[in-house]
C-alpha positions as a Python dict, from the first residue, in 0.01 Angstrom:
ca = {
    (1, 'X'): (0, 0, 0),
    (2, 'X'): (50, 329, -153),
    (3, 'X'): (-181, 568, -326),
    (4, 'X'): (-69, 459, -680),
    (5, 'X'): (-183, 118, -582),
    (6, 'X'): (-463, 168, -504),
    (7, 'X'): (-533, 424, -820),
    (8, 'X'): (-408, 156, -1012),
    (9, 'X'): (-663, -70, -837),
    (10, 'X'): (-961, 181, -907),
    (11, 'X'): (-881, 238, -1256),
    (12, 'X'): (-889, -142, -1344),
    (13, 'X'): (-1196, -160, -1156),
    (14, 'X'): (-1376, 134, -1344),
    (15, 'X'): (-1304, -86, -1643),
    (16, 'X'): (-1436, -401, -1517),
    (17, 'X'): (-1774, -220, -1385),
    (18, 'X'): (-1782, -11, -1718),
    (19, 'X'): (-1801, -353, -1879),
    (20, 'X'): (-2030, -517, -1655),
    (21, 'X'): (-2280, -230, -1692),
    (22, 'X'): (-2240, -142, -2040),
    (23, 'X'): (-2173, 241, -1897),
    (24, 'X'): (-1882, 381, -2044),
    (25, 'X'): (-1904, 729, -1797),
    (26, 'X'): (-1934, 499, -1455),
    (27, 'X'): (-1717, 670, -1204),
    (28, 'X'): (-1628, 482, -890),
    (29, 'X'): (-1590, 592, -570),
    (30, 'X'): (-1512, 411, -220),
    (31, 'X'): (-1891, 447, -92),
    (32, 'X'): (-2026, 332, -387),
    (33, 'X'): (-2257, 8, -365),
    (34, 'X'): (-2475, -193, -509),
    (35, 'X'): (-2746, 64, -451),
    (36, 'X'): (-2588, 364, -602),
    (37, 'X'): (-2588, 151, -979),
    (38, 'X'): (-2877, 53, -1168),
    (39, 'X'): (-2858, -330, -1297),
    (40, 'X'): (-2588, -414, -979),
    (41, 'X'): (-2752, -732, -902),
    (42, 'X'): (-2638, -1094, -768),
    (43, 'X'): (-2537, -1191, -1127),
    (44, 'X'): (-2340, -847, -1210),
    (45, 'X'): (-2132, -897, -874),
    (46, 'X'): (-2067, -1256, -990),
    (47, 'X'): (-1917, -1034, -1307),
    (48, 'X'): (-1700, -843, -1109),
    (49, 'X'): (-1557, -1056, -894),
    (50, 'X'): (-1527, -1308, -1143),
    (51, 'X'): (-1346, -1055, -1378),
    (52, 'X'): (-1160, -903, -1031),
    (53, 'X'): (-1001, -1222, -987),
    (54, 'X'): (-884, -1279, -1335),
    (55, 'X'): (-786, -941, -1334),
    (56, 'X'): (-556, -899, -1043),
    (57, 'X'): (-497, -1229, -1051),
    (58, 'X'): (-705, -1283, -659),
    (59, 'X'): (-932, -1560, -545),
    (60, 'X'): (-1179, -1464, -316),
    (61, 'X'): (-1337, -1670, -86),
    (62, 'X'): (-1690, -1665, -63),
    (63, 'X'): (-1694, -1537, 300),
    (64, 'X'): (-1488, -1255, 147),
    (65, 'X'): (-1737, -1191, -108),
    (66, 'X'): (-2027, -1178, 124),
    (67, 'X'): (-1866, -879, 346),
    (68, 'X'): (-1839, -656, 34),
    (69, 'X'): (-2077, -377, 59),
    (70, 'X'): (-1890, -105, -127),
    (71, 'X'): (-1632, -32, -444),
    (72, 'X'): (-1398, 73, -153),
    (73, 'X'): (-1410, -261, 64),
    (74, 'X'): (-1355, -431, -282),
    (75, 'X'): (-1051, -229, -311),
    (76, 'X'): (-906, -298, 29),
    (77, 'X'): (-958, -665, -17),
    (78, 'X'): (-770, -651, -343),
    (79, 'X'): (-493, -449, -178),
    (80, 'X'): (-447, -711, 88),
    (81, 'X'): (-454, -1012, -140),
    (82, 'X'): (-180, -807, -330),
    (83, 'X'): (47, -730, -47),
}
């Protein structure tokens, strides 16, 4: 995928987690996790993978959604799903 992709990818995704956390200055990066944002719980990744998939029109599949540990493997995930 190229770089636009995946700019695309993390611009969509700063609005979904913008949403999600009512935070309209979130900035993502690849490392970032579940640790590095205040109110990321089970229910707000629900949100965003919920809002992912309807998004960039994806399913993940649970086992997927387990493995996630950062913004950046959600972006690789998406990437592959949209090759």
């Amino acid at each position: 995928m190229s770089s636009v992709c995946e700019q695309e990818i993390y611009a969509a995704l700063t609005e979904i987690f913008r949403d999600v956390f009512a935070n309209q200055t979130l900035r993502l990066n690849a490392g970032m996790s579940a640790q590095d944002i205040q109110g990321w719980d089970s229910f707000a990744h629900v949100n965003i993978i919920v809002a992912a998939e309807a998004r960039f029109g994806v399913r993940f599949r649970s086992s997927e959604v387990r493995h996630l540990t950062s913004v950046g493997d959600l972006v690789r995930v998406i990437q592959l799903k949209r090759s």
